[in-house]
C-alpha positions in Angstrom: -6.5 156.0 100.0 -8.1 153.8 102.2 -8.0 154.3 106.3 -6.5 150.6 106.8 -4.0 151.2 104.0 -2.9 154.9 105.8 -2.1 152.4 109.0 -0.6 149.3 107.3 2.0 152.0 105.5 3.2 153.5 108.7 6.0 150.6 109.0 5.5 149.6 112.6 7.6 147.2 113.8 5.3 144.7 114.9 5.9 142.3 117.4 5.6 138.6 116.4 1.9 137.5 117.0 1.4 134.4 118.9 -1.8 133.0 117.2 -2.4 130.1 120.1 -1.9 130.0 123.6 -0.2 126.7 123.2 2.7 128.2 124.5 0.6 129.7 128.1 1.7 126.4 129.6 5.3 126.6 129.5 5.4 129.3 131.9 3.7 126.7 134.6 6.0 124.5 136.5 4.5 120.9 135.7 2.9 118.7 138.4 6.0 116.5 139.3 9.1 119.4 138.8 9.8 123.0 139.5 10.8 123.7 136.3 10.7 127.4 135.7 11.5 130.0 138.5 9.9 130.2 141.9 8.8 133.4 144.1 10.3 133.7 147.1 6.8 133.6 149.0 6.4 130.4 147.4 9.4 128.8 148.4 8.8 129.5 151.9 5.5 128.3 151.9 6.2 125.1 150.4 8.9 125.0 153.7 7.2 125.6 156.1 3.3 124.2 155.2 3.0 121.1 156.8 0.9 119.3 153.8 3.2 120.9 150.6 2.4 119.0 147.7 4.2 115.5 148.0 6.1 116.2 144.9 8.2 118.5 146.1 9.0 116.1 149.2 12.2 115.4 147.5 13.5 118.4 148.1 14.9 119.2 151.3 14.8 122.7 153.0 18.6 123.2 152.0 17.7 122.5 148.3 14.9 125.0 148.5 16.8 127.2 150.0 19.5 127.1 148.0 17.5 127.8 145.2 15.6 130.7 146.2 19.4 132.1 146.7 20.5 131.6 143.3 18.2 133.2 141.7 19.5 136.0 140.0 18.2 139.6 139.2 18.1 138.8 135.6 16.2 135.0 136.4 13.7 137.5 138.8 13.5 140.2 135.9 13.0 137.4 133.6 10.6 135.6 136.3 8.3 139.3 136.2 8.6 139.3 132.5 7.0 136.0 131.7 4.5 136.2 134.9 3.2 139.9 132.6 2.7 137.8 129.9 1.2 135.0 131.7 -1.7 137.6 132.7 -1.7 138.9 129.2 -3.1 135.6 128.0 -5.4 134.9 130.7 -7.0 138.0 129.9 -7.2 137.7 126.3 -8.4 133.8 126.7 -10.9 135.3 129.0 -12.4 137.5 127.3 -12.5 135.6 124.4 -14.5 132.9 125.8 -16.8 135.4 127.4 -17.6 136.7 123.7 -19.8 139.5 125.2 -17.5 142.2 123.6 -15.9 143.2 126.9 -19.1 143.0 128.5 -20.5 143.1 132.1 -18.9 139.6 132.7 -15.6 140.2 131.4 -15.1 143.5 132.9 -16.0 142.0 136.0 -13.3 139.2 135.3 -11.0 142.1 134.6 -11.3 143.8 138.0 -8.5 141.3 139.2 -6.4 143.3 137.2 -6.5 146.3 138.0 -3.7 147.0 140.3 -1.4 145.0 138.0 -2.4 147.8 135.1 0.3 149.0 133.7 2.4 149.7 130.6 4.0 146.2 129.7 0.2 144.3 130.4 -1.6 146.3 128.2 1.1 146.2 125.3 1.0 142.7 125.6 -2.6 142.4 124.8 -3.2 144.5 122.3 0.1 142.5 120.8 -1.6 138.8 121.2 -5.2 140.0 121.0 -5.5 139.2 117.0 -8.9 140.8 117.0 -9.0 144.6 116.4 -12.6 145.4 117.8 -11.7 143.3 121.2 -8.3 145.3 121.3 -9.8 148.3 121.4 -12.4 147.7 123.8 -9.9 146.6 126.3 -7.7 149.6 125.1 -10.5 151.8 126.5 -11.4 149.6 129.5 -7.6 150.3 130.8 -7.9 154.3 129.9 -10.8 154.3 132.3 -8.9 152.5 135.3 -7.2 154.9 138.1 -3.4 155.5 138.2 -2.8 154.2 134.6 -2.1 155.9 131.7 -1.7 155.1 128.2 2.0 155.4 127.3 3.5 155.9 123.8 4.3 152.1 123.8 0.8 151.5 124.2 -0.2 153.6 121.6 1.9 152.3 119.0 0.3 148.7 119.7 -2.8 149.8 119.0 -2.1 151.3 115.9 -0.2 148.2 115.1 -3.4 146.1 115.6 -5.8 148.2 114.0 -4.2 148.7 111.3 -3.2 145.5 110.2 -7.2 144.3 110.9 -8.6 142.0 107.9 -11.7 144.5 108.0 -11.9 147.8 107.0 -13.1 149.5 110.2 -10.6 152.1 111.1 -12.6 154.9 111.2 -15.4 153.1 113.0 -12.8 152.1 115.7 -11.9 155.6 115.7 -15.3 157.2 116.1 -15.7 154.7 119.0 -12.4 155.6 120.6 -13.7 159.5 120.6 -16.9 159.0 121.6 -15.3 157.2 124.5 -13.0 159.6 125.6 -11.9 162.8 122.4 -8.9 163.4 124.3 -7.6 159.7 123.8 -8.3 160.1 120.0 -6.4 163.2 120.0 -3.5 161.9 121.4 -3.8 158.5 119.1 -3.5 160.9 115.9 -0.8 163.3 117.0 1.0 159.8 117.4 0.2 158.3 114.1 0.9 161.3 112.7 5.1 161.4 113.9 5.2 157.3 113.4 4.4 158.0 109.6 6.7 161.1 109.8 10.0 158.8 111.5 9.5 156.2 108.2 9.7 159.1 106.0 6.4 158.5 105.0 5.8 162.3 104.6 2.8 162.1 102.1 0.7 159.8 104.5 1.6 161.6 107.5 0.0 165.2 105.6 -3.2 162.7 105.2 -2.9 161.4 108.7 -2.9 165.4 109.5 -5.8 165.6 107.6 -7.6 163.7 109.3 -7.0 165.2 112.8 -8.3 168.2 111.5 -11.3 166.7 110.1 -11.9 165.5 113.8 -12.0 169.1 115.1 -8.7 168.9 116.7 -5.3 170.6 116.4 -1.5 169.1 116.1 0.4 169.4 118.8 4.2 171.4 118.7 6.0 168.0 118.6 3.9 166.8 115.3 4.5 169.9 113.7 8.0 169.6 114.5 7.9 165.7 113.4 6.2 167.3 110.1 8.6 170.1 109.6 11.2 167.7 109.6 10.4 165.0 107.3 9.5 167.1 104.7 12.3 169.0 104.8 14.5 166.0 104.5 11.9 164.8 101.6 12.9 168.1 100.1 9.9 170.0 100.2 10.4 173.3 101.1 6.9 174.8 100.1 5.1 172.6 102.3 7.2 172.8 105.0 7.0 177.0 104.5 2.9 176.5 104.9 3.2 174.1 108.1 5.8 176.9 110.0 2.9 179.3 108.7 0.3 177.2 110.9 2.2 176.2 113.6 3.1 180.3 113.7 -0.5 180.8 113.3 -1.4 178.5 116.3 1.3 179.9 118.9 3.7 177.4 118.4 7.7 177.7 118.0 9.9 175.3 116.1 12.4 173.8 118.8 15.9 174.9 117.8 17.2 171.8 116.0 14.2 171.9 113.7 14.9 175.6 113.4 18.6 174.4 112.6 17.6 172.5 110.5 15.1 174.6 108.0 17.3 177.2 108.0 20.1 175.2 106.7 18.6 174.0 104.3 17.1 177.2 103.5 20.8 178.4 102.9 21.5 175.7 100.8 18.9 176.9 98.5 20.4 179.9 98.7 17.2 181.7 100.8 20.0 182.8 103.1 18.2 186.2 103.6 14.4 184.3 104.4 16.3 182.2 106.7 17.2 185.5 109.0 13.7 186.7 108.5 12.6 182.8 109.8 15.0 183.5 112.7 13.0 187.2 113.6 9.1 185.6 113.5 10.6 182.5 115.7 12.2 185.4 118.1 14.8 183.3 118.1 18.5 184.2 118.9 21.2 182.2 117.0 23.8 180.5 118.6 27.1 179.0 117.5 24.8 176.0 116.2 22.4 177.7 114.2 25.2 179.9 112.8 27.3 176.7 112.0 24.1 175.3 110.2 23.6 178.0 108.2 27.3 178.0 107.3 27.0 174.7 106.4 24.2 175.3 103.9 25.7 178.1 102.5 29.2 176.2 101.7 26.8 173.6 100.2 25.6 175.9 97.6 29.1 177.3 97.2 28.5 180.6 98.4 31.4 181.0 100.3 31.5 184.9 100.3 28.1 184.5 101.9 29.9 182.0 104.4 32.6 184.1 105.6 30.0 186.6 106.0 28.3 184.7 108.5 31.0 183.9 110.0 32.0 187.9 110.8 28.1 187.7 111.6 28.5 185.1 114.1 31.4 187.0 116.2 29.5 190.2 116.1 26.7 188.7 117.6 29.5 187.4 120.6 28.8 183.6 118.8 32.6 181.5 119.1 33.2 179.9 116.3 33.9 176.1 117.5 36.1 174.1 115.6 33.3 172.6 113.8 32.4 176.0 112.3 36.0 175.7 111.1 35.8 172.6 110.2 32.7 173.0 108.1 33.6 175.8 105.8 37.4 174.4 105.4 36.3 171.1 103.7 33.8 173.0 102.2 36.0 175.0 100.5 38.2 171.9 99.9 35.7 169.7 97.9 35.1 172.9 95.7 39.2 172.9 95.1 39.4 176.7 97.0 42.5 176.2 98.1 43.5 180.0 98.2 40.6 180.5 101.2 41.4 177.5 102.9 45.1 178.9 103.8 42.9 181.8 105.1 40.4 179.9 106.9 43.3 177.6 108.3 45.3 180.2 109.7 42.5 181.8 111.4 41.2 178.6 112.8 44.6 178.1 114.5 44.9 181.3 115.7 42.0 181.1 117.4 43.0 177.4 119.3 40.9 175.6 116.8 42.6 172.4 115.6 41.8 170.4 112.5 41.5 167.2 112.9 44.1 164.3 111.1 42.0 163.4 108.8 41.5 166.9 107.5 44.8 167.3 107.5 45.5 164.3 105.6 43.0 166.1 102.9 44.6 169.5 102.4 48.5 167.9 102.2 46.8 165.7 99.2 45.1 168.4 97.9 47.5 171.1 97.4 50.2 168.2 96.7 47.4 167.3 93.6 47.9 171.2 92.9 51.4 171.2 92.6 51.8 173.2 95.4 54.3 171.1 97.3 56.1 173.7 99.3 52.5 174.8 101.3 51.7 171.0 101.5 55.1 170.3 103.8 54.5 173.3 106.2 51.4 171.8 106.6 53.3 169.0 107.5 54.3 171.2 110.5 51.6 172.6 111.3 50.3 168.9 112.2 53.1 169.0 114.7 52.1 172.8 115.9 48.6 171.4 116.7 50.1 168.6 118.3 48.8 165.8 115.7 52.1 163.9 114.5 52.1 163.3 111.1 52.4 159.6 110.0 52.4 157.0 108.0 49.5 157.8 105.8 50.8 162.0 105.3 54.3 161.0 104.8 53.6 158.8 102.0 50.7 161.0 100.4 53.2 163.7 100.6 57.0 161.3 99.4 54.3 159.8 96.9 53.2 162.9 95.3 56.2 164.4 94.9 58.1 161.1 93.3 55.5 159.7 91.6 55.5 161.6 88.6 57.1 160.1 85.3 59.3 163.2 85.3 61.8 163.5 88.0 61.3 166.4 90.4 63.2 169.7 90.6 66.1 170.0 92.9 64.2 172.2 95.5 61.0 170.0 95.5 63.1 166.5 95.7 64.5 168.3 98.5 61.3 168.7 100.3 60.5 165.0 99.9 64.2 164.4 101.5 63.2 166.5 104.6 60.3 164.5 104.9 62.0 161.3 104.8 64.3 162.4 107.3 61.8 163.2 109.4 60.1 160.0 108.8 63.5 158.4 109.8 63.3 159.7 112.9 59.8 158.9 113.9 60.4 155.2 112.9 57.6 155.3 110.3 58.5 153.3 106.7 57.5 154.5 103.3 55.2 151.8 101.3 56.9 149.7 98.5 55.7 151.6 95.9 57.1 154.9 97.3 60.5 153.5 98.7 60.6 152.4 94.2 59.3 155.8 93.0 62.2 157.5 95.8 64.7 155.7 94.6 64.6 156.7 91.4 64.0 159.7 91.6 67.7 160.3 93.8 69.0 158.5 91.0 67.5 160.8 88.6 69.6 163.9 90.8 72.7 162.1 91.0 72.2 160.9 94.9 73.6 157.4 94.2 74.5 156.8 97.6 71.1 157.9 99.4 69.1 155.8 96.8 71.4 152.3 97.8 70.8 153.2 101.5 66.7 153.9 101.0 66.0 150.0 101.6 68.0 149.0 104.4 67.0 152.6 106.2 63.5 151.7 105.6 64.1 147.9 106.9 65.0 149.5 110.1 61.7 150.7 110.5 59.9 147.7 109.6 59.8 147.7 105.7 59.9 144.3 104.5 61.4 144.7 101.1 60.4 141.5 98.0 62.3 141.2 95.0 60.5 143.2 93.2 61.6 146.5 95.5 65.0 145.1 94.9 64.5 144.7 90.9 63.6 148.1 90.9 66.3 150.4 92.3 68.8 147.8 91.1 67.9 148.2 87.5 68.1 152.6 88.2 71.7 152.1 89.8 72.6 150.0 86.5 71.0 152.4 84.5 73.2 155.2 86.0 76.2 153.0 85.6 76.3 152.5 89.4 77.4 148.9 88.8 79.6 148.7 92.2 75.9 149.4 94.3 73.7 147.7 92.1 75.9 144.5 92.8 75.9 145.5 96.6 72.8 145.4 96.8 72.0 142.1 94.7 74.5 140.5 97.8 72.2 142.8 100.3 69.1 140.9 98.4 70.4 137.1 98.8 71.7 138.2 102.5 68.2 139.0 103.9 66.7 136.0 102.1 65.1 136.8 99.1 65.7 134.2 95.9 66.7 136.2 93.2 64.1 135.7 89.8 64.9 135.6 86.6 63.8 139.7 86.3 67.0 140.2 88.9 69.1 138.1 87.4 68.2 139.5 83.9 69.1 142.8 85.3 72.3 142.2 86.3 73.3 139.7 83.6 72.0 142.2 80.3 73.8 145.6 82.7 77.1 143.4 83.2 77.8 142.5 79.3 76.9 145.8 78.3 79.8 146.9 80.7 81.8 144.2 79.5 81.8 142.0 82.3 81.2 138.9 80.3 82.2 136.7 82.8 80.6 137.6 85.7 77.7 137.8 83.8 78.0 134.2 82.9 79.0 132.9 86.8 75.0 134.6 87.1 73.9 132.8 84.4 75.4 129.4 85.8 74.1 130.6 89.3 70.3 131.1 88.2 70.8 127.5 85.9 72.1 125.6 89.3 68.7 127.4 91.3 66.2 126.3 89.0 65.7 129.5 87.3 65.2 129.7 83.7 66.3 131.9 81.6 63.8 134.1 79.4 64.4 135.3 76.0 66.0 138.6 77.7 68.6 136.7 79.6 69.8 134.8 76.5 70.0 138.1 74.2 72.3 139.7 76.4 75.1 137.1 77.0 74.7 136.0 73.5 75.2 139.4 72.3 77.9 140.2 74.2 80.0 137.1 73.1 79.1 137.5 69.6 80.7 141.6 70.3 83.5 140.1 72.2 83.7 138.0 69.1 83.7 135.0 71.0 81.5 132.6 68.1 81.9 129.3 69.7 81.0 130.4 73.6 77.9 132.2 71.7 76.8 128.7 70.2 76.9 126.7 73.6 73.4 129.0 73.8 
């Protein structure tokens, strides 16, 4: 692969180019205006020199004045900002008018400079230059000035430029950046290098390292680091095993989170015993963070007896497990379905001050309630409260949910649970969901709790349920079905009371449940009522007051239908 195409893969973000200097003027106030922010040294000369330029006579002192005041930090700021950029382009017209390749006279126009050197200037040019060989001529012209620098900024500007030149002269530009000053070059590389590595661009950045070498000169920690790390996370364990071999090789240590981080993953191949033998040649000692990494990895390859291990590792070595460490190896457990080790892991986590967070919470009550295990599920419930996390809304109806939703109806003891809860939710002013205040009702129904199951709406309307006809269709049709016609019509008044039209499913209800009591003619003063409203009948509705003339054997009201 070519040099220029190593370069132009790196992903910089490159600044927009500005390929005229059109624009120069527009930071110039014009001839007849002050358009464009003053200095302050220039307002005060124009006050107080006798023969100011007569275009400004039509300003007064107290206009000028009153300008210079309200100009703010941000207009100064901005003011510095376009004045840098102002030089920028004076240098690069200059020097490309001079066309002596940064010669004798343009190095001699350059001197001006100088003290106004610094980090922004030279980004600027190298960003608006265009041409790669003029770019890195002044590049090496600033190197050489006293009390400047090159900064990482500037770096990454001219690897922006030279790699994105039309001609293929990188390593030229290179060889003439060494020869200038090695150290520079050296430097240049190591950056290259850990730009290639932050785009994941792992396989150029081992070519980029190539390369350094083939200079004669040596990464520093920080690339190796930047190496270590992308390859890791590129999955490549063998060739981040050789670059730890050269960096160990070369005196150099991995810094703690890279450590962190290859021993983790390390653990998650399950090389839990090469990852202690990586901690011994680093001479490192592990702290709670490298031990909660190395948990981490483990749980990832679902050794959990290896976890809990290092966990009794981690306090014989005086290492607190935080409530991350916790954390980590309960939902680790969790998404493998261990539920028997995360009542261990919980308990001891709370013994030792260690809370779980809500959301956690919120995952073991749905996981053991998705188990069955409903009685463990609602002490969690208290042990929300014992950690000082309420529960609400969401765990109530997870937990109410699981237990009701079921096609079969709940044992007594479990229903009973659910009940508890619901008290409790009650209390806290918190309101089950629509489907949930349904899948309750029937299932009190289903237990013979006739009374609780009518009161379920108007409890939960006090805590700011808002009920639709549907809700109401629902536990309607289970107190009909139980043959608790006295409730069911209570409620259908409670329905029309808080404003809900009755549809034609209601009235269906109520009509077909009425005639099969033999109610006949209430069930037709419905019928009438839902005629009058503007609801029509469906094929259900006229069955069920049919049939139960024809069995009253009442022929002739039958055939009004």
């Amino acid at each position: 692969m070519s040099s220029r195409r190593v370069l132009k893969s790196a992903v910089f973000s490159p600044a927009p180019l500005l390929h005229s200097l059109k624009s120069f003027n527009r930071f110039l106030s014009s001839e007849n205006t002050l358009e464009g922010l003053i200095a302050d040294q220039e307002i005060s000369d124009s006050i107080d020199a006798p023969n100011h330029h007569p275009a400004a006579q039509c300003f007064t002192s107290q206009d000028l004045a009153f300008m210079r005041d309200s100009i703010s930090d941000a207009k100064v700021a901005d003011f510095e900002s376009r004045k840098c950029l102002t030089d920028a382009f004076s240098i690069i017209s200059a020097i490309k008018d001079f066309n002596d390749g940064l010669g004798e006279t343009s190095q001699k126009f350059l001197r001006q400079f100088r003290e106004k050197l610094d980090e922004k200037l030279v980004v600027d040019v190298l960003r608006n230059v265009e041409s790669a060989e003029l770019g890195v001529k002044f590049f090496m012209w600033a190197g050489r000035q006293i009390r400047y620098t090159h900064s990482m900024a500037v770096y990454d500007a001219l690897l922006e430029l030279i790699g994105g030149d039309k001609n293929d002269k990188m390593s030229d530009f290179l060889r003439e950046i060494k020869d200038e000053d090695s150290e520079v070059l050296r430097r240049l590389l190591n950056v290259l290098i850990r730009k290639c590595c932050h785009n994941g661009m792992w396989n150029l950045a081992l070519e980029e390292l190539g390369r350094l070498k083939d200079f004669g000169y040596k990464p520093t920690r920080a690339t190796y680091n930047a190496l270590i790390k992308c390859v890791l996370e590129a999955g490549k364990l063998d060739t981040a095993s050789l670059l730890h071999r050269e960096m160990l090789n070369l005196g150099f240590k991995m810094d703690m989170h890279i450590l962190g981080c290859f021993v983790q993953f390390l653990c998650k191949m399950g090389k839990w015993r090469d990852a202690l033998n990586m901690m011994e040649k680093e001479e490192a000692q592990p702290d709670t963070i490298i031990y909660t990494k190395m948990i981490m990895g483990l749980c990832e390859a679902s050794l959990f007896e290896e976890a809990m291990e290092f966990l009794n590792r981690m306090r014989a070595s005086s290492c607190v497990p935080n409530v991350v460490t916790y954390e980590i190896l309960l939902c680790g457990c969790l998404n493998k379905g261990k539920l028997g080790r995360c009542k261990r892991i919980l308990s001891m986590m709370i013994a030792e001050g260690c809370h779980p967070s809500p959301k956690i919470f919120r995952s073991l009550v749905h996981a053991y309630c998705k188990s069955g295990d409903y009685s463990y599920a609602y002490k969690l419930l208290k042990k929300m409260m014992d950690c000082g996390c309420k529960p609400g809304y969401v765990v109530y109806n997870i937990f109410i949910g699981s237990v009701c939703g079921n096609d079969e109806i709940p044992s007594v003891d479990v229903l009973e649970l659910a009940e508890r809860a619901y008290s409790e939710m009650l209390e806290a002013r918190i309101a089950l969901n629509r489907v949930n205040v349904t899948n309750f009702a029937r299932c009190l129904c289903g237990v013979g709790k006739y009374e609780k199951a009518y009161n379920v709406i108007s409890e939960m309307m006090r805590n700011g349920f808002i009920p639709e006809a549907g809700t109401y269709n629902n536990v309607i049709a289970f107190l009909c079905d139980a043959s608790q016609l006295d409730k069911a019509l209570l409620l259908f008044r409670e329905l029309k009371k808080n404003g809900i039209v009755p549809n034609v499913y209601t009235y269906s209800i109520m009509i077909d449940r009425f005639c099969k009591a033999g109610l006949i003619q209430q069930a037709r003063c419905w019928f009438d009522e839902m005629m009058r409203d503007g609801c029509t009948p469906n094929v259900v509705t006229y069955t069920a007051i049919i049939h139960a003339y024809l069995k009253a054997r009442k022929i002739s009201d039958a055939n009004k239908f």
